[in-house]
MARBA-3410 file (N, C-alpha, C, O; in Angstrom, 1 decimal):
102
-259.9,-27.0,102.8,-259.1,-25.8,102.6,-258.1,-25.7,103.8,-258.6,-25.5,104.9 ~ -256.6,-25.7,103.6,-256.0,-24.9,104.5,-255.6,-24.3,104.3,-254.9,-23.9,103.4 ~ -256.1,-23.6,105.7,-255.5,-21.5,105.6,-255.3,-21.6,107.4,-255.6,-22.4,108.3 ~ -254.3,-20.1,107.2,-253.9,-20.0,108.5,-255.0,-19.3,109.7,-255.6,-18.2,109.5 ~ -255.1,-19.9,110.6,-256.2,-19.6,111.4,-255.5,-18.0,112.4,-254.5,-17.9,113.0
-256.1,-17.4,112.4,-258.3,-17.5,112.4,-257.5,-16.6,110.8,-256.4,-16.2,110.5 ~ -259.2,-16.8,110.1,-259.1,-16.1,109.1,-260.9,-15.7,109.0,-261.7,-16.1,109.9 ~ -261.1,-15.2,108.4,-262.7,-14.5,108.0,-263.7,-15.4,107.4,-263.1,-16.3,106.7 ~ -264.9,-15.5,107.4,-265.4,-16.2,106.6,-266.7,-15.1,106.2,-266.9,-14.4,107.2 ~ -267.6,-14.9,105.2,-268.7,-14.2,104.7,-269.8,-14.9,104.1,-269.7,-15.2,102.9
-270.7,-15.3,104.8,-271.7,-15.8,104.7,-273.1,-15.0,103.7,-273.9,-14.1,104.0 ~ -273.1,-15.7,102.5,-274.3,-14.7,102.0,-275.3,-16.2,101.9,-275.0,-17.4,101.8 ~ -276.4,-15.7,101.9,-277.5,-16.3,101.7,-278.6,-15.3,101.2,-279.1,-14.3,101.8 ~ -278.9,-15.9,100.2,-279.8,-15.4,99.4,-281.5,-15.8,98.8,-281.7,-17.0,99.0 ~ -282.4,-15.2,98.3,-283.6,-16.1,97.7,-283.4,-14.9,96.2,-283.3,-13.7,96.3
-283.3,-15.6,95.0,-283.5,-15.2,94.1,-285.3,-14.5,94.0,-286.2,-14.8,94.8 ~ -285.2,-13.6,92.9,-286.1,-12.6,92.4,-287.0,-13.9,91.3,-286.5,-15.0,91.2 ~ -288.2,-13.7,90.6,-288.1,-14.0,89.3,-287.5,-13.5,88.2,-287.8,-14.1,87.1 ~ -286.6,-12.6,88.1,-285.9,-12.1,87.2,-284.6,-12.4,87.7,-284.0,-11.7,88.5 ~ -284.0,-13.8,86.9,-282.8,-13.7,86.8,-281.9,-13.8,86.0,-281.0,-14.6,86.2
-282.3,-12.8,84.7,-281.6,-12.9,83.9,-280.1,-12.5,83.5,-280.2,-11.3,83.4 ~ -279.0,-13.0,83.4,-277.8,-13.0,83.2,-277.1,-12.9,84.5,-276.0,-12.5,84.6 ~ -278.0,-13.3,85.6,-277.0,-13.3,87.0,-275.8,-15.1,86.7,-274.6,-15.3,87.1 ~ -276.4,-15.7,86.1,-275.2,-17.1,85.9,-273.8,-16.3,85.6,-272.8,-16.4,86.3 ~ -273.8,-15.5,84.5,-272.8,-15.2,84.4,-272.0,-14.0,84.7,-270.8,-13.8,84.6
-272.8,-13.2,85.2,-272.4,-12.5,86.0,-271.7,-13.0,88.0,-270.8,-12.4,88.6 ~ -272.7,-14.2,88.4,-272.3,-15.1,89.6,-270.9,-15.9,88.9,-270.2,-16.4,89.8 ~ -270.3,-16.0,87.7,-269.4,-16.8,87.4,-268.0,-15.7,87.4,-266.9,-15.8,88.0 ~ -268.6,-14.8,86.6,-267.7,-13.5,86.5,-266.9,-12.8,88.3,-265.8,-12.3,88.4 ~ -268.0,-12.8,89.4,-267.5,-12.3,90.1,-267.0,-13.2,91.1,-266.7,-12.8,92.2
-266.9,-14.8,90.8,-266.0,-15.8,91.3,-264.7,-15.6,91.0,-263.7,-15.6,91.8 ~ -264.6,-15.3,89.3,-262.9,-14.9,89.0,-262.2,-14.0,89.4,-261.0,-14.1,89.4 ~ -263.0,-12.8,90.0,-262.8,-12.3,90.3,-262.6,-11.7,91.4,-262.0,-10.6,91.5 ~ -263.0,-12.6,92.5,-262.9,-12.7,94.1,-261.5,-13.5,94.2,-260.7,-13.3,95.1 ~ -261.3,-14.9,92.7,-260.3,-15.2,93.3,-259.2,-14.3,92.9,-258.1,-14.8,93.2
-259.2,-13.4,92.4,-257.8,-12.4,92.2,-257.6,-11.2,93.4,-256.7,-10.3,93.4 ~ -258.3,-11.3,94.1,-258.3,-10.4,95.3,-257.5,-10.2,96.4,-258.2,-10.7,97.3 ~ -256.6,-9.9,96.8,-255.7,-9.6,97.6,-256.0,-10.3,99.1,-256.4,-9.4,99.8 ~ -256.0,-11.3,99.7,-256.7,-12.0,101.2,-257.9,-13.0,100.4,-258.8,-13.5,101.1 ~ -257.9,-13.2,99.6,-258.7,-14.2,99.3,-258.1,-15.6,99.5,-257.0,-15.8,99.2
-259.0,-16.7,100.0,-258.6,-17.7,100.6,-259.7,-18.8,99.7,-259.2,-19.9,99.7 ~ -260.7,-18.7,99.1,-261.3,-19.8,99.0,-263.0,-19.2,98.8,-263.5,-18.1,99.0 ~ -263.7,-20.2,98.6,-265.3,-20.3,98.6,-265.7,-21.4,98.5,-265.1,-22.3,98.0 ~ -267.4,-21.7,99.2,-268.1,-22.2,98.7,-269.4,-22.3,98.2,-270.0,-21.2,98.5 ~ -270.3,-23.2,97.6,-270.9,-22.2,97.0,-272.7,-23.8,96.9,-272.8,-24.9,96.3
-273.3,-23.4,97.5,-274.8,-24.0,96.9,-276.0,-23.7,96.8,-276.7,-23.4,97.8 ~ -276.5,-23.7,95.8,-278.4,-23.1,95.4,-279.3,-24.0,94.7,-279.2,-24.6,93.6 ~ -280.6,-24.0,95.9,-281.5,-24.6,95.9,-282.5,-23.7,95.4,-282.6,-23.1,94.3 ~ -283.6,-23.7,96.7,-284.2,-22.7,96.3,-283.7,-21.8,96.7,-283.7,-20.8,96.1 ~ -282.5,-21.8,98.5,-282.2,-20.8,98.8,-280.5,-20.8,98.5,-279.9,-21.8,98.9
-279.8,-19.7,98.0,-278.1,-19.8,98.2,-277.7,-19.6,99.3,-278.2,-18.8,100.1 ~ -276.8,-20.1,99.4,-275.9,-20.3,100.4,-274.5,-20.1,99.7,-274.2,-21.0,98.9 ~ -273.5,-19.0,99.9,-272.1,-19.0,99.1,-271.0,-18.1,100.1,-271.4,-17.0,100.5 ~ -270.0,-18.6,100.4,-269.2,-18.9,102.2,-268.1,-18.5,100.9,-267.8,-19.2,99.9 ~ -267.6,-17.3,101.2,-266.0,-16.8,101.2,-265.2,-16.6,102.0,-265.6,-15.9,102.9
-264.1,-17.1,102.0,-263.0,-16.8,103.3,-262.1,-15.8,102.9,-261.9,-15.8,101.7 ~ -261.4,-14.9,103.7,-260.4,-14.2,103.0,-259.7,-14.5,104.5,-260.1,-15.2,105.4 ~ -258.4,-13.7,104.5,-257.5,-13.3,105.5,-257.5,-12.5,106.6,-256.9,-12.6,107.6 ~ -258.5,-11.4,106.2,-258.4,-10.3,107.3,-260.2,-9.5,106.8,-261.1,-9.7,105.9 ~ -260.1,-8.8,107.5,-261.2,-8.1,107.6,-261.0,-6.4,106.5,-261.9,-5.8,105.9
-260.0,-6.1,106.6,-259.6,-5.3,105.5,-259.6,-5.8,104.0,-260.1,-5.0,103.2 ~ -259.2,-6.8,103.6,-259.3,-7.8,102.7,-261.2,-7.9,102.4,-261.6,-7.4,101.4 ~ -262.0,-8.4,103.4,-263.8,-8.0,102.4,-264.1,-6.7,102.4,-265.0,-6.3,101.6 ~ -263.6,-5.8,103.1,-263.9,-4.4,102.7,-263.8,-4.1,101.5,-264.6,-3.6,100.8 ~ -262.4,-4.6,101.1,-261.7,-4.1,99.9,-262.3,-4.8,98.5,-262.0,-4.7,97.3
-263.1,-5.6,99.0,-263.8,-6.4,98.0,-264.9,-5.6,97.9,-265.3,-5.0,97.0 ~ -265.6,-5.8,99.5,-267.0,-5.0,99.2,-267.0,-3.6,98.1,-268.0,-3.3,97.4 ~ -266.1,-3.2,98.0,-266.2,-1.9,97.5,-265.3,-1.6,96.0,-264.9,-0.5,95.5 ~ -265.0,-2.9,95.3,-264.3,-3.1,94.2,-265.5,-2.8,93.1,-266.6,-3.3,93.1 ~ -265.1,-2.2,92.3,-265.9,-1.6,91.3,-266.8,-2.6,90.7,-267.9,-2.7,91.0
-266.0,-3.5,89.9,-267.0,-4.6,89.3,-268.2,-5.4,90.4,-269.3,-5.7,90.0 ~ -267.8,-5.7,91.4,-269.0,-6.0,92.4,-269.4,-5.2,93.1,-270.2,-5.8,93.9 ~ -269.5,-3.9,93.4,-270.2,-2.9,93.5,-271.4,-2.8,92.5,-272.5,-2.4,92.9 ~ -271.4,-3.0,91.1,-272.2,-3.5,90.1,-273.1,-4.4,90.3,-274.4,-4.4,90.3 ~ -272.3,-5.4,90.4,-273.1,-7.0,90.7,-274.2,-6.5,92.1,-275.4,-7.0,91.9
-274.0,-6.0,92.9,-274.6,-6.0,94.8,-275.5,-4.4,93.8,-276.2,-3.9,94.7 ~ -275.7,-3.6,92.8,-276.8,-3.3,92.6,-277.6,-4.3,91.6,-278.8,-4.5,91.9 ~ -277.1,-4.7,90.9,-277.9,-5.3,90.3,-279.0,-6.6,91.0,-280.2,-6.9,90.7 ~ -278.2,-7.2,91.9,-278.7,-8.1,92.8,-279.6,-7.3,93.7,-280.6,-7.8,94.2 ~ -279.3,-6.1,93.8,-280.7,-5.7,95.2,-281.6,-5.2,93.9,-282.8,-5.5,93.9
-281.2,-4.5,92.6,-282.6,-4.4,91.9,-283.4,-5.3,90.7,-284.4,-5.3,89.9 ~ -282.3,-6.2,90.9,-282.9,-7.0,89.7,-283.1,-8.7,90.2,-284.2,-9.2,90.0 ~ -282.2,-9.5,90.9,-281.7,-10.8,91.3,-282.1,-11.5,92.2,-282.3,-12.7,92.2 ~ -282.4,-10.5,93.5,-282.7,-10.9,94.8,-284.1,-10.7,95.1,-284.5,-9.7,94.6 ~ -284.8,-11.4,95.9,-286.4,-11.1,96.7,-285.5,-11.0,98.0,-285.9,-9.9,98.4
-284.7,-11.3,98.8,-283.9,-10.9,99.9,-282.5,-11.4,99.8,-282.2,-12.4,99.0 ~ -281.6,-10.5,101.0,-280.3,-11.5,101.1,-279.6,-11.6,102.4,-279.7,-10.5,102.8 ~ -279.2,-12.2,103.0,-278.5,-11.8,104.5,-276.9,-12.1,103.9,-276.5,-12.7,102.9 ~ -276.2,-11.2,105.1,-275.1,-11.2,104.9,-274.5,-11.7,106.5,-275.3,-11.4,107.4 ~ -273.6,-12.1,106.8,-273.1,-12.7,107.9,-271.3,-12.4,108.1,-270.5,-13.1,107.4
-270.8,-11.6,108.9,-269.0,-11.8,108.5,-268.7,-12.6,110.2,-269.3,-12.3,111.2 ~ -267.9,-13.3,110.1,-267.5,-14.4,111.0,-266.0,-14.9,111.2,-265.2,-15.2,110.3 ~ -265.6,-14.8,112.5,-264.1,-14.9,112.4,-264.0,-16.5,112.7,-264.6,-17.1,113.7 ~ -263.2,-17.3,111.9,-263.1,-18.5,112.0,-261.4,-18.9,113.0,-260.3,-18.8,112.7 ~ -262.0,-19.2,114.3,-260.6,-19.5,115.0,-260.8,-21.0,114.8,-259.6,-21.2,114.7
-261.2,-21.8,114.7,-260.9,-23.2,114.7,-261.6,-24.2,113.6,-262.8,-24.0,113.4 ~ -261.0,-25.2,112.9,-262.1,-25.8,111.8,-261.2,-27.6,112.1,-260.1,-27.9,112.5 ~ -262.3,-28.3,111.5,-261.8,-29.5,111.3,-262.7,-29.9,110.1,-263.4,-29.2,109.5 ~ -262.7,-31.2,110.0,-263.2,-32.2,108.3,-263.1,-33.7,108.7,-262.5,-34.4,109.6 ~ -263.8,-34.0,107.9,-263.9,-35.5,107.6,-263.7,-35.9,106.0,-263.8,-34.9,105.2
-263.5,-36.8,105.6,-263.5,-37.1,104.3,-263.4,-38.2,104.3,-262.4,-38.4,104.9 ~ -263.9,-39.1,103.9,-263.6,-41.1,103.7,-263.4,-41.2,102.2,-263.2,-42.3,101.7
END
């Protein structure tokens, strides 16, 4: 990804609940919808037993404005009463990055 530095990064990491019924598409739904967001820059995203899913935005006003968007304000209850056994959250200012790729 290039984005202009520093920009934000949000770290969630999660352990799923035994009930996870209809989080697939609801976890798909609020990807489309992160990427329509005003400072949105990108994601990534992997689950094992535990997830791991890294959004970058622009600014720090920019995940506020997410945190508190109606449709994932939905999703972040459903996830604490239905999806999750726990979750951490992490926000992170990214001043420097590099890559490899062969």
């Amino acid at each position: 990804m290039n984005k202009n530095l520093p920009y934000y990064a949000v770290i969630f990491t999660s352990k799923h609940s035994e009930n996870t019924k209809d989080y697939s598409e609801m976890a798909d739904k609020m990807e489309l919808l992160a990427k329509q967001q005003e400072g949105f820059l990108g994601m990534d995203s992997v689950r094992n037993d535990i997830g791991i899913t890294i959004s970058y935005w622009t600014s720090l006003d920019a995940i506020k404005n997410w945190k508190q968007q109606t449709d994932h304000l939905e999703a972040q209850l459903k996830g604490k009463t239905e999806w999750y056994s726990w979750y951490d959250v992490k926000i992170c200012k990214v001043e420097r990055e590099y890559s490899f790729n062969s």
